[in-house]
N, C-alpha and C positions, 0 to 999 in steps of 0.2 A: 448780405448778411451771411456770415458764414456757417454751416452746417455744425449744429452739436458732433461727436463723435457719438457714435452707439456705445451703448453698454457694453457692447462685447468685443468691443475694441479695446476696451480698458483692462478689460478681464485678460485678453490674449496677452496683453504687453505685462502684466506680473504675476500671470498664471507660475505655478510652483516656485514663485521667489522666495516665500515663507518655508516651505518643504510643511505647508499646514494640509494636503491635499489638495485635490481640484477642484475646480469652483463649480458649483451645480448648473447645470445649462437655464436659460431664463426660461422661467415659466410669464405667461399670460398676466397672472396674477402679480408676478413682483415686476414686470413692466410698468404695470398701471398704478400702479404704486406712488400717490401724488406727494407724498413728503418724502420720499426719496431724491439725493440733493446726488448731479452727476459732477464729479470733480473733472473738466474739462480736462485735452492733453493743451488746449491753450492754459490755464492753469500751470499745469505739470513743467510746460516749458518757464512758467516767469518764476519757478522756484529751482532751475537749474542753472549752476555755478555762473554759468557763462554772464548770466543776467544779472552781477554785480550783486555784492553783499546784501546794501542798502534797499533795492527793490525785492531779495529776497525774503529779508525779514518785514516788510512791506504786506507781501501776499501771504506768507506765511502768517499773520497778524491777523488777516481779511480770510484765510480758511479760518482759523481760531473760533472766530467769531461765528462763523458758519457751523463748525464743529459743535459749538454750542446747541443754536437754533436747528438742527436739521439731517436728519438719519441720512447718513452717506451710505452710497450704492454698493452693492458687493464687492469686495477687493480696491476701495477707493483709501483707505487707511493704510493698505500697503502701498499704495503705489504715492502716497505723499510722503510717509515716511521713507521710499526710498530715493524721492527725491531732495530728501533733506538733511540725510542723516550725517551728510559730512558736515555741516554745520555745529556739531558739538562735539568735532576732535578736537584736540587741549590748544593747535596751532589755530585754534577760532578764536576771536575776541566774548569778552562776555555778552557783551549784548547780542551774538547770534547764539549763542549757548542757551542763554535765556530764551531768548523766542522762542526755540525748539521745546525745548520744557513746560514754557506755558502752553505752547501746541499739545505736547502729547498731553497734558492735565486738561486741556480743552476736552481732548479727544477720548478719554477715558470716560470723563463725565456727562459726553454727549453720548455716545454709542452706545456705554452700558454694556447689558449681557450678549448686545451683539460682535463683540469683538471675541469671546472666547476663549481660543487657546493663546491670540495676540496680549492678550493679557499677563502669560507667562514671558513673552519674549520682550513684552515694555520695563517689568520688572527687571528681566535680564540687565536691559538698558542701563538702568539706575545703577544696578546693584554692581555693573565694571566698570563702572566710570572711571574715567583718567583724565587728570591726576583724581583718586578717590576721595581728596580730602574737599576737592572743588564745586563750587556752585551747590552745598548742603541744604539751604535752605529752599530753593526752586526742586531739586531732588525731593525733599522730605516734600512738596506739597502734592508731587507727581506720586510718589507710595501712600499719601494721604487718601488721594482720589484713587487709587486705583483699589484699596483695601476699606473703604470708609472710611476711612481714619482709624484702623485696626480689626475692625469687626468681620471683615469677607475675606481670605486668604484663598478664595478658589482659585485652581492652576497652582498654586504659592505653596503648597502646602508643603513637599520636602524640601523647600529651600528657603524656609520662612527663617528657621531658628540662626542658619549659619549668617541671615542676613540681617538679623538684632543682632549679634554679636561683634560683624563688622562695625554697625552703628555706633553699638555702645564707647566703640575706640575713636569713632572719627567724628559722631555729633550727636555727643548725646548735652542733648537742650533739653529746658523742662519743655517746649513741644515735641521733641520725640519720646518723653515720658508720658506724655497724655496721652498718643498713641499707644506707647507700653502697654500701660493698663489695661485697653480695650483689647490686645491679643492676647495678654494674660487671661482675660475676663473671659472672652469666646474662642479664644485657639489654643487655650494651652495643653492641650492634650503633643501638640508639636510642639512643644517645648519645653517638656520637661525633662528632657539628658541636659538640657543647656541651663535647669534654673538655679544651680549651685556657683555657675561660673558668673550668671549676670546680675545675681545679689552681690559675689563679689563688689563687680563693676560699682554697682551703684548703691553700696557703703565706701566706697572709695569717692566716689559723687556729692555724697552727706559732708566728707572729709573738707574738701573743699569749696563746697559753696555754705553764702551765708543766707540765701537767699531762702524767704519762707513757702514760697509757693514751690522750689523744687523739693524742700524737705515734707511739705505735703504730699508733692503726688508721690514721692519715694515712699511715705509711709500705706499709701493707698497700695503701691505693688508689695510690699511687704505685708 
């Protein structure tokens, strides 16, 4: 049987790849730590390039699900995401584009408050995608989970408004309206130099849809 690697083998190999600080040395206590899930470097390697698309989105699939179920060990989030992240350069097919997206939406919603300042660079993620107009809906579900569907903008907060603004030109659907409402509702304090330009937008939205449930939630942001 082969030997787990230790915790702290994991932590060496992406110690300051974030530029998030260093990683606090292990205590006792977060050893013993029984729902802490260690992401092997056997893992690490069946999600690098070498090992073929189709087995990547594979384990990529099978973290997902773990990401769900089970607190990953310090700096185990980085070191997946940098094992993956070429996977949603625009020369990727969509089905690895996606994988990677339901990952990180796995991974948001499992880890929670303990991802922290990773929270602003997931956002980063979304908000430069290239091409920008692509894969919008898997995008809007990864800013769903990371923000509640509107209501948390922690980390997000000076780069919230520029990034309803790009929305509003590239997907605004009545579900990124629903969202709307709820940053309106609890973040608008950021966003009010921007709330002149995105009534614009969406009396221009009114314009052309005929649809009643977006002329609802529009009348809910108005």
């Amino acid at each position: 049987m082969n030997k787990q690697p230790s915790k702290e083998s994991l932590k060496d190999k992406v110690k300051g790849i974030f530029g998030l600080g260093s990683p606090r040395p292990p205590s006792k206590q977060t050893d013993s730590k029984p729902s802490e899930f260690i992401i092997t470097l056997d893992i690490l390697k069946e999600l690098h390039p070498d090992c073929g698309l189709s087995n990547r989105i594979r384990v990529a699939n099978h973290v997902c699900d773990l990401a769900k179920a089970k607190k990953f060990e310090e700096n185990a989030v980085e070191a997946v995401w940098k094992a993956v992240e070429d996977m949603l350069t625009p020369e990727q097919p969509p089905e690895a584009r996606h994988a990677v997206l339901l990952l990180l939406r796995a991974i948001i919603q499992g880890q929670g408050e303990r991802l922290g300042p990773l929270r602003a660079f997931f956002f980063k993620v979304i908000r430069d995608y290239q091409p920008s107009n692509e894969d919008l809906s898997d995008r809007l579900e990864v800013f769903k989970a990371l923000t509640e569907n509107g209501k948390d903008i922690t980390y997000l907060e000076e780069d919230i408004a520029g990034f309803v603004l790009l929305w509003m030109d590239i997907g605004l659907t009545a579900d990124f309206l629903h969202v709307l409402v709820n940053l309106v509702k609890f973040n608008s304090c950021y966003l009010d130099q921007n709330v002149s330009v995105m009534v614009q937008k969406i009396c221009l939205l009114c314009n052309r849809t005929t649809a009643s449930t977006d002329i609802e939630v529009v009348f809910h942001l108005l």
